[in-house]
Structures are given as structure tokens and as C-alpha cells.
C-alpha positions in Angstrom: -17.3 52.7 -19.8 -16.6 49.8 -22.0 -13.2 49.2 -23.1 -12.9 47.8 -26.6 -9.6 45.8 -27.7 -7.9 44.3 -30.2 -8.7 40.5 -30.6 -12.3 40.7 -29.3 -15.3 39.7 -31.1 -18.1 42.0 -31.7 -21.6 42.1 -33.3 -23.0 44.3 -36.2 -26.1 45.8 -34.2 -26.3 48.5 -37.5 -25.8 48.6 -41.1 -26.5 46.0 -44.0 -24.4 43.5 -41.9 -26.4 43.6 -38.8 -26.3 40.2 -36.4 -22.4 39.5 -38.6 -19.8 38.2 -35.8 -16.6 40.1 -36.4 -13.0 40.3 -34.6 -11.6 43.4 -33.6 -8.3 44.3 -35.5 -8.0 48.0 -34.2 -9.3 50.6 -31.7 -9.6 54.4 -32.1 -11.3 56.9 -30.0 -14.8 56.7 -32.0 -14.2 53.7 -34.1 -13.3 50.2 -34.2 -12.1 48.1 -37.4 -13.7 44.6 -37.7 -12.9 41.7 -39.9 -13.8 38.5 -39.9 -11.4 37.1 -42.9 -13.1 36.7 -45.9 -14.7 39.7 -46.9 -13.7 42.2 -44.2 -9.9 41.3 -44.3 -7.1 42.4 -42.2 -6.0 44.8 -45.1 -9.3 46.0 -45.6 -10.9 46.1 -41.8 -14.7 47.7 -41.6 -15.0 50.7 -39.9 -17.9 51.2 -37.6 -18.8 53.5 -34.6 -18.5 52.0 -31.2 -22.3 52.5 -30.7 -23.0 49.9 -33.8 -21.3 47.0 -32.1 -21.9 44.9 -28.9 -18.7 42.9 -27.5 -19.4 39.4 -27.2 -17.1 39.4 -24.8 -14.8 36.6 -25.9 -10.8 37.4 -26.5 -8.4 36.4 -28.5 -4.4 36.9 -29.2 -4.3 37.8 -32.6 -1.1 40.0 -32.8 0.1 37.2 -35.3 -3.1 36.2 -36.9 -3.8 36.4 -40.8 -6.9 36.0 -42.4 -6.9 31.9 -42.0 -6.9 32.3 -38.5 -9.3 35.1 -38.1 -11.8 32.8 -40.1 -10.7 29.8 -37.5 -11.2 31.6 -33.9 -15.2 32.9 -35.9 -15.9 29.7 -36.9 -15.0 27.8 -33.6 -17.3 30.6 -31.7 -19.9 30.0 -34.2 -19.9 26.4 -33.6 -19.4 26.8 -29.6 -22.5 29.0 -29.7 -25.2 27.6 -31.9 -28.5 28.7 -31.4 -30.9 25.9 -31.0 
């Protein structure tokens, strides 16, 4: 069984925002909530089925973060991981 937590990132595999990189804010039995700090805030987190996301597998420690940060950590992995 995966285990999905708080401060991983994850991608959209479903939806209008498919291949999106988000950052797990919370965990519930069938859902996660994803931002990634500009339109998906921490006050207004998507909500998505488990089975819609794949974990990148990359953590972070965001029990402090706000938005600014969220948007920091995504755009460092972006720029980590480009796709040549």
C-alpha cells in the first residue's frame, strides 16, 4: 500500500490539470488536498482521489510553510528535474 503524507509532491494523472506538480497539504482515507501556491492555495487546497495522483516521491517539511514557500520547494523541483 502506498502511504501518502503531508509535504510530498504529487502529480495530476486526471482531470483538467493532468501532468500539474502539486504538494500535499493534507491526507484523508480517500482523498488528498494538493496545492501548489498560486491557484491551489493552502486555504483553498484541491481535492482529488488517491487514484488520480502519482507521488513523486520527494518530501518536504512544510508544517510552517505559506503559499511563498509552497511556490519555492515546486519551483526548485521543477528546475532540478527538467526534461530535456
Amino acid at each position: 500500500m502506498i502511504d501518502y503524507e503531508k509535504g510530498m509532491l504529487a502529480k495530476s494523472l486526471a482531470g483538467h490539470d493532468a501532468g500539474r506538480i502539486y504538494c500535499i497539504a493534507d491526507v484523508d482515507d480517500t482523498y488528498v488536498y494538493l496545492v501548489d501556491g498560486r491557484i491551489r492555495t493552502l486555504d483553498n487546497p484541491k481535492k482529488k482521489k488517491k487514484k488520480h495522483v502519482q507521488l513523486i516521491g520527494t518530501k518536504y517539511n512544510i508544517a510552517s510553510a505559506d503559499d511563498a514557500k509552497i511556490k519555492e520547494i515546486l519551483k526548485k523541483w521543477r528546475n532540478e528535474n527538467v526534461e530535456s
